[in-house]
N, C-alpha and C positions, 0 to 999 in steps of 0.2 A: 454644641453646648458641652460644656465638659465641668463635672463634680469631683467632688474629694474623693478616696475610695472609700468604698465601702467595701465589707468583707463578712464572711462567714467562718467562725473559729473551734476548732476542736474543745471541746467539755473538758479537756483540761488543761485549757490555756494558761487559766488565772494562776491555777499552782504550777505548773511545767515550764512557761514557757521561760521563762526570767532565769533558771538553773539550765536548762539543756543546751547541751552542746548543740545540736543539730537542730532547725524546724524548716519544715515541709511548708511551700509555697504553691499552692494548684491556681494556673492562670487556664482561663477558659477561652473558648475560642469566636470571633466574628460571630456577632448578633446573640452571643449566649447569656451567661449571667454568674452570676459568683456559686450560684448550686449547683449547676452544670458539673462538675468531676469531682463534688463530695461523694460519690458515689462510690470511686474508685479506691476510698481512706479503707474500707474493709479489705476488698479483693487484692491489694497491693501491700497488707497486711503493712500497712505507716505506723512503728512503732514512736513517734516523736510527734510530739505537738506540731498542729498543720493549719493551715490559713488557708481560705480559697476568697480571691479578691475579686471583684468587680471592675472591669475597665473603666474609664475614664472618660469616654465618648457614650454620652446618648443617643442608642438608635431609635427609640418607643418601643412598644409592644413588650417590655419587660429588659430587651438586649441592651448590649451594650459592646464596643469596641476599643482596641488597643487604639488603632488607628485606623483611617479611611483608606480606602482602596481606591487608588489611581493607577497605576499598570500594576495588572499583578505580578505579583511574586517580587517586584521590585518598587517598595515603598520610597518617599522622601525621609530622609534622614531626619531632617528636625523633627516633624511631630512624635518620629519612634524615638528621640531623644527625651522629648518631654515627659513621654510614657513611660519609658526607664525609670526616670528621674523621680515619676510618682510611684513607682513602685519602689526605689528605694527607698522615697521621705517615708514610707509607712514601714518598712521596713528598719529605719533608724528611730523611727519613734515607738516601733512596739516589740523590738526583737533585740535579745541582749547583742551589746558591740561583739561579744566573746563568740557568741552563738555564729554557724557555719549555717545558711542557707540552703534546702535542696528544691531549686523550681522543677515544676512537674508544671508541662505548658502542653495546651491542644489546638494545633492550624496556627492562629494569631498567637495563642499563646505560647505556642511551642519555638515560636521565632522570639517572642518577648523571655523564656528559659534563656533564649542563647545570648539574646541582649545583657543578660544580668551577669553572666560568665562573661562576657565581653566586655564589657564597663569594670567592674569589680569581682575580679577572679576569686581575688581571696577573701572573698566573704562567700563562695559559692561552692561546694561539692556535689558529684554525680549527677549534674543536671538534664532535664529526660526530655527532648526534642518529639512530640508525637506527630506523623503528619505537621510539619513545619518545617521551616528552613532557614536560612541566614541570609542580613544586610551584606548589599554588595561594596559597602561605604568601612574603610577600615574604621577599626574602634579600640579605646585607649589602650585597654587589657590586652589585643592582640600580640605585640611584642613577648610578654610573660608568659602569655598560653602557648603561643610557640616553641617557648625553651621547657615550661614546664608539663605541657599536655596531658592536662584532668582529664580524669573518665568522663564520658558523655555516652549518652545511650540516643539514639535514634531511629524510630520507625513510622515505617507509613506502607500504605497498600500498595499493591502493584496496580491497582484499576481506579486510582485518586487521578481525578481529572480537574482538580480544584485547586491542588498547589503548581503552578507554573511548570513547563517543562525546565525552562532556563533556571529558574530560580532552587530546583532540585538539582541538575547540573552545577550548580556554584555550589550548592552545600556539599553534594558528593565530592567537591573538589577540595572544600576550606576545612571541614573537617578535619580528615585525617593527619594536614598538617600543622595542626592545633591543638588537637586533645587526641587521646590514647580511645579510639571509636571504639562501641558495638554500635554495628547496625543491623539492622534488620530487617528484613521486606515481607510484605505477605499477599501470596495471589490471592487472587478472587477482593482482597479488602480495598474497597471504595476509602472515602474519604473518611474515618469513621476509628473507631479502636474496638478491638473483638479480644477473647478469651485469650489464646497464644500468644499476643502480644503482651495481655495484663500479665503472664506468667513468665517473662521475659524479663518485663520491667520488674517485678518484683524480685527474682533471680541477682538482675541489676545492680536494684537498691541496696539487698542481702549481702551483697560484696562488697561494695563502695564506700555505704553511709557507715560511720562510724556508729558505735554504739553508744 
């Protein structure tokens, strides 16, 4: 079963969001939910109005998902199309045309960050790969990211046993001939985001997002 999205929106949306150049997109990950990485709007110190959306897929018990998992680490293209596609429609209906996108995605969402850089580049800057990775299925934007290659940030643990081998191995590959990479790896971290890496990402953002 799949719903409109729903979302959770920064306190000052209503006056910001319509003026700012930039807004913060937090996509959360398999079985989670739209509050799941509001958490992170302090410690990542997000100076710009930010959205954290609910997936599109009903799992119960509160979650929800980008899309279904059939072999990991390598979904079917269609339904991650349609998931894009909903995150754009909300995207074009509550976010100025002017305004620059920064997704901030965790596991599913982190592959749904790359989705949105890969469909429509230029609507996207500094987008932040946590624990996730990339369709093995080209996408429109690729040709552009190739010649023009955005910052992208990407991290995950060295002890994640949840994102695919193979499907880490394709992003370690697509990457860097795509966008201008920081990557990042962290022993001991499972599947999950810890302190070093929030200070990375933030580092990241500090550089990248305009002001």
């Amino acid at each position: 079963m799949t719903t409109a999205l729903r979302d959770v929106r920064s306190a000052d949306w209503a006056d910001a969001a319509s003026s700012a150049p930039v807004v913060a997109v937090l996509l959360h990950g398999y079985g989670s939910n739209e509050h799941d990485l509001t958490g992170l709007v302090g410690p990542l110190a997000l100076r710009m109005p930010w959205v954290s959306l609910r997936a599109p897929l009903e799992m119960g018990h509160g979650g929800a998902a980008w899309f279904e998992i059939t072999t990991p680490g390598n979904p079917d293209p269609e339904p991650i199309a349609r998931a894009t596609d909903a995150v754009w429609g909300w995207v074009d209906e509550h976010v100025s045309a002017e305004a620059r996108i920064v997704p901030i995605g965790f596991s599913q969402g982190g592959f749904m960050a790359s989705q949105l850089l890969r469909t429509r580049p230029e609507r996207v800057v500094a987008p932040v790969i946590l624990a996730g990775f990339v369709l093995s299925a080209p996408q429109p934007g690729d040709e552009v990211l190739a010649a023009t290659k955005p910052a992208v940030f990407w991290g995950r643990g060295l002890e994640d046993r949840v994102i695919a081998a193979p499907a880490v191995a394709r992003t370690h590959a697509w990457l860097p001939l795509h966008t201008t990479l920081t990557e990042r790896t962290y022993p001991g971290l499972a599947h999950g985001i810890h302190q070093a890496e929030i200070d990375d990402v933030r580092k990241f953002l500090g550089e990248h997002v305009p002001r």
